[in-house]
C-alpha positions in Angstrom: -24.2 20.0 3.2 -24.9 21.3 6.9 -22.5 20.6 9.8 -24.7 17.2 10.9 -24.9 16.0 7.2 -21.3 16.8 7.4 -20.6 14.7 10.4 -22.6 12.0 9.1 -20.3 11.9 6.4 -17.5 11.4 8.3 -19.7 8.6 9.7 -20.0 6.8 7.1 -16.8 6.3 5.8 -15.7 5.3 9.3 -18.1 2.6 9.0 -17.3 1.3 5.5 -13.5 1.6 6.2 -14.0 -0.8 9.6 -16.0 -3.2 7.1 -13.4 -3.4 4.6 -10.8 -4.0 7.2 -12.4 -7.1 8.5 -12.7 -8.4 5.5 -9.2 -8.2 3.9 -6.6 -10.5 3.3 -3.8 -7.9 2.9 -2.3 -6.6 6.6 -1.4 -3.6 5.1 -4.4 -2.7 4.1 -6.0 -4.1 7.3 -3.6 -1.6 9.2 -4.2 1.6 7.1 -7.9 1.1 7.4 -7.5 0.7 11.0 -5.8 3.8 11.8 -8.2 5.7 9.5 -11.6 4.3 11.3 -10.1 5.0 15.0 -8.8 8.7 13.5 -11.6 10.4 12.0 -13.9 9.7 14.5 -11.5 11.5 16.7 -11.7 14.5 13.8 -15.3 14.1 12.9 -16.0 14.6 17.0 -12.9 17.4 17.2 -14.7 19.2 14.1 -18.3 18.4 16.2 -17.7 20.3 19.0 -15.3 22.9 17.5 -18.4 23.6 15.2 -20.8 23.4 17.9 -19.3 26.1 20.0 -19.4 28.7 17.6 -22.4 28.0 16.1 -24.5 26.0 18.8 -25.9 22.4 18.4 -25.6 20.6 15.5 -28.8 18.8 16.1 -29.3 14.7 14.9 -26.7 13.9 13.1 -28.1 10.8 10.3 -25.6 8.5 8.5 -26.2 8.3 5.0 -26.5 5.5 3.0 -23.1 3.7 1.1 -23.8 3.4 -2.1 -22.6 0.3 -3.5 -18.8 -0.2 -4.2 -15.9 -2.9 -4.0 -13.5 -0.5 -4.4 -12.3 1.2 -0.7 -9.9 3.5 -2.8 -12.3 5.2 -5.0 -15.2 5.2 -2.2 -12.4 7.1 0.1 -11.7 9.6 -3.4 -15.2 10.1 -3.6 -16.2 10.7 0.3 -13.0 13.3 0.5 -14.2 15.0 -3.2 -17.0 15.3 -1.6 -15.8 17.0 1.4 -13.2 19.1 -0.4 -17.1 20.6 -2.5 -19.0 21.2 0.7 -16.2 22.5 3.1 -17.5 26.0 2.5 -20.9 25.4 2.4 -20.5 23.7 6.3 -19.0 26.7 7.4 -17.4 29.9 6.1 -14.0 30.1 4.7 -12.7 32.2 7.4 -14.0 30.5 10.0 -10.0 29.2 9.9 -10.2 27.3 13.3 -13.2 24.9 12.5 -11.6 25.2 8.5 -8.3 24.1 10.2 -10.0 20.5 11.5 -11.4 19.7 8.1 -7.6 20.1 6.4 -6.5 17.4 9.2 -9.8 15.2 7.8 -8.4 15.5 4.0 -4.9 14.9 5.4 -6.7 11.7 7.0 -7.8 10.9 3.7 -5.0 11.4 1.8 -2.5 9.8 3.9 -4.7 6.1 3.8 -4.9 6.7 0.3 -1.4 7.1 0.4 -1.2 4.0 2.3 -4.1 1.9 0.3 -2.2 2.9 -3.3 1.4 2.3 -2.9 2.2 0.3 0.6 -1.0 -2.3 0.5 
C-alpha cells in the first residue's frame, strides 16, 4: 500500500462509518460513529500532509471499493488490521513523525471499537 492508497483507506471507512450512523437506531452507536467519521479525516489529512512534506505529493488519491458487510465492528477490525500490515510499507519505520500520526489513526480505531463493543 502507497501513501494515496493509504489515504484512500482512511477514506473509505470514513464513508462507511457516516452510512452506518445514519442508519442506526442505537444513539450510542450513532455518537461513536460520529466522532470517528469527523476524526479521521482530521488524521487521514494530518498524516496527508505530514507525509507530503517529506516525501512530496502524494498524487490522486482513489477510494476503494467496500466490500460488502453488515457488520460496522468487524469492517472497522478489518480496515485497522489492514493498516496495522501496511504501516511500514507507507512509509519507513523510523520515519517516527509521520509513524506517530498513524498510532493516533489505530487509537481512532480502537477507541470506537471500544465504544461500538461495550457502550452501544
Amino acid at each position: 500500500m502507497n501513501a494515496s492508497q493509504f489515504v484512500g483507506h482512511l477514506f473509505l471507512s470514513r464513508d462507511v462509518a457516516h452510512s452506518v450512523h445514519l442508519n442506526t437506531r442505537s444513539f450510542s452507536k450513532h455518537m461513536a460513529l460520529n466522532t470517528f467519521y469527523d476524526e479521521i479525516i482530521d488524521l487521514a489529512d494530518k498524516f496527508a500532509e505530514a507525509y507530503q512534506g517529506r516525501h512530496g505529493l502524494i498524487g490522486p488519491i482513489a477510494v476503494p471499493a467496500a466490500k460488502k458487510t453488515t457488520n460496522i465492528i468487524e469492517f472497522l477490525q478489518t480496515a485497522m488490521a489492514e493498516i496495522e500490515e501496511s504501516r511500514y510499507e507507507v512509509c519507513q519505520k523510523t520515519d517516527t513523525p509521520i509513524q506517530n500520526i498513524i498510532d493516533e489513526i489505530i487509537g481512532l480505531y480502537l477507541s470506537t471499537l471500544y465504544k461500538l463493543k461495550f457502550l452501544a
